[in-house]
N, C-alpha and C positions, 0 to 999 in steps of 0.2 A: 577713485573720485576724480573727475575730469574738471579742469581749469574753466570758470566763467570767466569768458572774453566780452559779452554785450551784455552791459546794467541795466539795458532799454528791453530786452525781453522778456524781463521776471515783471517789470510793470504791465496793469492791465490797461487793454486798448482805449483810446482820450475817446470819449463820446463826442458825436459829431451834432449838433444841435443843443437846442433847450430837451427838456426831460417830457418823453412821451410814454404813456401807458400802455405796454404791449398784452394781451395775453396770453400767448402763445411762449411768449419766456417763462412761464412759470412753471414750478416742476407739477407730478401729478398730486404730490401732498396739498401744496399751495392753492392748488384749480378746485381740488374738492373743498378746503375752506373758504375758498372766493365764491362759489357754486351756492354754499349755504346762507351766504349777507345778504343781508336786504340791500336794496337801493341806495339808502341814508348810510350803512356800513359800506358799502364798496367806495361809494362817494368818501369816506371818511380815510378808507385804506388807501387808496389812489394819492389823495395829501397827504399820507404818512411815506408814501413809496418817493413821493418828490421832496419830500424834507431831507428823507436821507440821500437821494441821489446829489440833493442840490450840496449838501454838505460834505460829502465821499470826492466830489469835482472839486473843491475850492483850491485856489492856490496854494493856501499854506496845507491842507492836511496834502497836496499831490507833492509839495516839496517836504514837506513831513517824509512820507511815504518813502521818495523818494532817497534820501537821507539814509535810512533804516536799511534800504535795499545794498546804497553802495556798500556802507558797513560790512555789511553780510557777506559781499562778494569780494570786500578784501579780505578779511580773517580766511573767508576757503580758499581764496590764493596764498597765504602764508602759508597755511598746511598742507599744498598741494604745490612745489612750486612748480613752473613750467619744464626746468629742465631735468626732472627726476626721470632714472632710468627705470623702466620697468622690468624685473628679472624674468630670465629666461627659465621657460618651465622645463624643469628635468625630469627625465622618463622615470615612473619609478620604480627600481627594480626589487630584488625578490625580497632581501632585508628590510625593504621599506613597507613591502606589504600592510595595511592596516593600520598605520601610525596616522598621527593626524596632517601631521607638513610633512611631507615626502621631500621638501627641498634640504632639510637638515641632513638627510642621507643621502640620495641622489640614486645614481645608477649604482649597480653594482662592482667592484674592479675586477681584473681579468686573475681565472683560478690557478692558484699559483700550489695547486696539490697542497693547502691546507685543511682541505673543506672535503668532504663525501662526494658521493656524485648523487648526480639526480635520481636514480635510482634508487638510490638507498635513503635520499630522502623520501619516496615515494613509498617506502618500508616504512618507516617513522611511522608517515601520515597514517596507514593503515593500523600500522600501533595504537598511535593513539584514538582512535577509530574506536577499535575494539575496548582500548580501557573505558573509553566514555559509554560505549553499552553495556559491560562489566558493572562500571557504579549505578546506573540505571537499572540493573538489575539485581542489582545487591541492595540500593538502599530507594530508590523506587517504584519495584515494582511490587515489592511485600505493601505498599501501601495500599495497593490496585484490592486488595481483598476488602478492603470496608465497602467496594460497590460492589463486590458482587452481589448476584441474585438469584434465588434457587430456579433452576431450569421445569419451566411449565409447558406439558405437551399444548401444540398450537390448537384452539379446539374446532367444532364444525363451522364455525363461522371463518374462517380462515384456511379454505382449502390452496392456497396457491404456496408452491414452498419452492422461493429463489435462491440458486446457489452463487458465491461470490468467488471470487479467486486474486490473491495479494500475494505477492512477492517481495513481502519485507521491505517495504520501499527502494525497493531496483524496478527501474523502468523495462516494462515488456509490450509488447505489443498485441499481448492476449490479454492484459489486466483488466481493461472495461466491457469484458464478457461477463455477460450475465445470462443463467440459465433457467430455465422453471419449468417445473415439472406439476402436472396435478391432476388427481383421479377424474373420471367423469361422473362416478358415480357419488364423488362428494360434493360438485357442483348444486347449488341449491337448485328448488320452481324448477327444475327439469324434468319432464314427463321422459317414458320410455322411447317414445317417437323421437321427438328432440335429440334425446342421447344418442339415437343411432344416427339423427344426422348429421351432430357435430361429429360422432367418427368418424364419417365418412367425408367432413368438410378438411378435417384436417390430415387425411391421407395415410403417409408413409411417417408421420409423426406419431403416432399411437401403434401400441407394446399390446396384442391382444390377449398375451398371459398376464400380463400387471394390471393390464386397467390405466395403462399410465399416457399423458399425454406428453411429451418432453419437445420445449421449442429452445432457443438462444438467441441473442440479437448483439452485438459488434459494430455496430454500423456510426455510432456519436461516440463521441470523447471520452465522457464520463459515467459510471455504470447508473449515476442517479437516471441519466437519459434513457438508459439500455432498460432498466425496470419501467420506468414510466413506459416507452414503449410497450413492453410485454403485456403491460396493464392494457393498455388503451384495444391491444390486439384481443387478448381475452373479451372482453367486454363488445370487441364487435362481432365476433365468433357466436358468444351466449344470444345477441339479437341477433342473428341466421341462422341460429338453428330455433330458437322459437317463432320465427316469421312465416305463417302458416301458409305462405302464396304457394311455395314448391316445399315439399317433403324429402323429395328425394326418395320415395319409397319405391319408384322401378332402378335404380341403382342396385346393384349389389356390394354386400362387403366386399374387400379387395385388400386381403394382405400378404399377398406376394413376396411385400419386403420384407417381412418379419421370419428369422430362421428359426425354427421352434428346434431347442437342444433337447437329447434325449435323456430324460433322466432314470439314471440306473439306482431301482428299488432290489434293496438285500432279500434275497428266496427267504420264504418262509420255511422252509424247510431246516434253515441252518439257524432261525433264530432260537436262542436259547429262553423257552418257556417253562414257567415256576414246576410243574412237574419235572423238566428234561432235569433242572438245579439239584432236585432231590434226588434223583437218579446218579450225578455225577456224585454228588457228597457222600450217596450211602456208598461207591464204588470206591473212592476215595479212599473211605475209613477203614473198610476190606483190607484195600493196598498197607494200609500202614500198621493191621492188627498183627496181618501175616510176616511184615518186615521185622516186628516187635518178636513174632515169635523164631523167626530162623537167626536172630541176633544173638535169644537166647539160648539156642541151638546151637549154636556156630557155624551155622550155615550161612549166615548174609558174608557175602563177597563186597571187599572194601577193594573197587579197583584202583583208588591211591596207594593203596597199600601194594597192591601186587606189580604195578606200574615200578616204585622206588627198588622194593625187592628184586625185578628183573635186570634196571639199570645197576644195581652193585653187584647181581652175577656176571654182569658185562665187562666193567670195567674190573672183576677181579681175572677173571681167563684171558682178558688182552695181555700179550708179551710186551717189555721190554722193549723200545727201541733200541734197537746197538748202533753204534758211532764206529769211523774210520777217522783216521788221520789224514789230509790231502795236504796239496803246499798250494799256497797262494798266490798271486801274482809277483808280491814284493818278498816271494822266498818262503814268507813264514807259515807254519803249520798251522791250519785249525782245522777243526771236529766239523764231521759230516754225517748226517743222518741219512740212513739207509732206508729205500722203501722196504715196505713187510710185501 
């Protein structure tokens, strides 16, 4: 609050003459009620505008007036006096962050190895980072299930399918890409002419196995931009290829750009058909009548068995390793195995 030094500027300017009717002072509310009087009314308004002029001028209400102002302009000087210092604003540092008067803390004092380092408070942060998506997903995002809504294929009135792409709220500089893809053949009012000339308007953008048109635009800020483009571009595309002046019918297709992949179909030969099944099951059951009967013969060979049998004639005809006595470095004797 700043110190009033001149009592004489809060008053308003002394009129200079007797009182004259201007109309050009009056606001616009004023003009339009002054606009609708009659004659006898504005005559009547005009002596009401010099009653009060002539009475707002008088002596005593201007030393009235005048009175009231000094008043005013002592009590804000008592509350304000002249020689009050004003305090020096302190930077505010990292403790003061957020608080409402930063003067009550100030700068911060110099690290006297009590405190972490910045570093590790930068660890913190991410902590608690992580806790706060933690309880957003503990306690609301189970709420997000009362809107869901059951997923309904797009129908033929909505051939255009935009794809979007969000990086969890991290800033990327591919996020307001937006793609679109969409058949020609589900484009509505398209004759077969047509079709073939918008394939051919849109080039090396159309997939001649899919049917598919695929464009993208990156070019504005925001993807709502990026789709409304893609729209506006569709919609000019549908008028040139319906615009019957040029057809484009001595053109030829031209898809160069598209590499057609080879796809490897399984030989018929090796597919297993409901007769080959029956063939293998009766062969099958063969195999397992005749194992049934050399089992009970004792003829089936158990090669676990003959395999364990072999390794105990093994290790029973191994010899003995024999041991010598040698001396060792520090004198003392120990046992030494002999190769075989």
């Amino acid at each position: 609050m700043r110190v009033i030094e001149d009592e004489d500027a809060l008053l308003p300017p002394t009129p200079k003459g007797p009182y004259k009717f201007d109309y050009n002072q009056l606001s616009d509310e004023e003009r339009k009620h002054y606009d609708l009087l009659s004659p006898e009314e504005k005559t009547q308004y005009q002596d009401e505008e010099k009653v009060i002029f002539d009475h707002m001028n008088s002596p005593a209400v201007l030393s009235k007036l005048q009175g009231e102002i000094g008043q005013m302009v002592y009590e804000v000087n008592q509350e304000t006096p002249r020689d009050r210092e004003i305090p020096e604003k302190i930077k505010e540092g990292l403790f003061a962050m957020g608080e409402t008067d930063p003067q009550d803390t100030g700068e911060d004092g110099d690290f006297e190895g009590n405190d972490i380092t910045s570093t590790a408070h930068g660890e913190l942060e991410q902590h608690r980072e992580m806790r706060e998506y933690a309880r957003i997903a503990a306690w609301e995002m189970p709420m997000l299930s009362k809107l869901a809504k059951p997923f309904v294929l797009p129908g033929a009135d909505k051939p255009l399918r935009f794809r979007y792409t969000t990086y969890m709220g991290e800033t990327h500089p591919a996020e307001n890409k937006v793609v679109l893809e969409f058949c020609t053949r589900d484009l509505p009012d398209l004759t077969q002419a047509q079709r073939d000339k918008l394939i051919k308007i849109v080039g090396v953008r159309y997939n001649p196995e899919t049917d598919l048109v695929k464009m993208s635009c990156e070019m504005f800020e925001t993807q709502a931009q990026n789709k409304r483009y893609l729209g506006d571009l569709v919609d000019t595309l549908m008028a040139e290829a319906k615009d019957p002046t040029d057809m484009f019918e001595d053109v030829p297709f031209d898809f160069r750009h598209h590499r057609y992949k080879p796809k490897m179909e399984f030989p018929e030969g090796w597919k297993v058909t409901e007769g080959r099944k029956a063939q293998l099951q009766a062969t099958w059951r063969r195999r397992a009548l005749a194992d049934k009967e050399r089992e009970k013969e004792g003829r089936l060979v158990d090669g676990v068995e003959v395999i364990e049998k072999m390794l105990e004639n093994v290790i029973a005809q191994e010899p003995a390793p024999s041991r010598v006595a040698v001396k060792g470095p520090g004198g003392k004797a120990r046992l030494k195995r002999l190769p075989r």
